[in-house]
C-alpha positions in Angstrom: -20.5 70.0 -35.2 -21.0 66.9 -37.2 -18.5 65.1 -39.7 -19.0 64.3 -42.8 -17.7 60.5 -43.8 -18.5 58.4 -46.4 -18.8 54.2 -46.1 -19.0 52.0 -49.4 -20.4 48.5 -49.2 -19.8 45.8 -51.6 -20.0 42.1 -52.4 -17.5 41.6 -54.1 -18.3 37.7 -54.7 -14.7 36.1 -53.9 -11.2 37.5 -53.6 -9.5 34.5 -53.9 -8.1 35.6 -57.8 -5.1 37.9 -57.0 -6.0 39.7 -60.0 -9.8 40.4 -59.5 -8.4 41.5 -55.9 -5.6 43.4 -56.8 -8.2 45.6 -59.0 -11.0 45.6 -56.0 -8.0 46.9 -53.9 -6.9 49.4 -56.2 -10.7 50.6 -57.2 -11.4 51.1 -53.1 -8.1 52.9 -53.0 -9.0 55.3 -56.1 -12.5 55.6 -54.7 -11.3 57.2 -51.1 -14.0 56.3 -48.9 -13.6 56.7 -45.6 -15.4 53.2 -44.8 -15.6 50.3 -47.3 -17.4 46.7 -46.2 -16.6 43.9 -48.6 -19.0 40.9 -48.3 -18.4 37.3 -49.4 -14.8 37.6 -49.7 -14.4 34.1 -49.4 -11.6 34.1 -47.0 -10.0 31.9 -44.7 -7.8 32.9 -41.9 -4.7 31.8 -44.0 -5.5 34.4 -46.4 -5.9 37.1 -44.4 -2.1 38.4 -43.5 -1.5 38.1 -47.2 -3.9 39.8 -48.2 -3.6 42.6 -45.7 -0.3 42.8 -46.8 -1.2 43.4 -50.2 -3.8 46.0 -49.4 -1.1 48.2 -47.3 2.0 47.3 -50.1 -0.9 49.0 -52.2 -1.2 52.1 -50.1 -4.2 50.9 -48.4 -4.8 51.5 -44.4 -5.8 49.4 -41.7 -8.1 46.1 -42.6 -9.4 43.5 -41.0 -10.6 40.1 -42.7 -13.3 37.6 -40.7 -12.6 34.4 -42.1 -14.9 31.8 -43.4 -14.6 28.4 -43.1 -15.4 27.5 -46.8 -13.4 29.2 -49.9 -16.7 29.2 -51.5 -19.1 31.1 -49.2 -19.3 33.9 -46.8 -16.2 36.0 -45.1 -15.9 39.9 -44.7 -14.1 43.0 -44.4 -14.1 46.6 -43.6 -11.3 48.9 -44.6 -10.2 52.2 -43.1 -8.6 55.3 -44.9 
């Protein structure tokens, strides 16, 4: 017996604005994908506790950011409902 699951993608072209973010968090959370892959987030590793923090203050499940080195290029994450 199979599953059925569903996975988003999305570049979401920077999350460094808290509110552009706080509305890509609360879209993903109103969407309720099981899987959801943000590209170019833009990053760095002292964003990421924040900004998991603000995905689970939302309601949001477990996250996990991989940082870039640049605030204007590259960085991901997947998110799990």
């Amino acid at each position: 017996m199979m599953a059925d699951f569903s996975i988003q993608t999305l570049n979401c072209k920077g999350l460094r604005d808290a509110n552009k973010r706080k509305h890509i968090f609360q879209s993903l959370l109103n969407e309720k994908h099981d899987i959801t892959l943000l590209q170019e987030t833009h990053s760095l590793a002292i964003d990421s506790d924040k900004w998991e923090h603000e995905w689970k203050d939302l309601g949001g499940g477990l996250c996990n950011f991989s940082n870039s080195d640049s605030p204007f290029s590259k960085g991901t994450a997947i998110f799990l409902s």
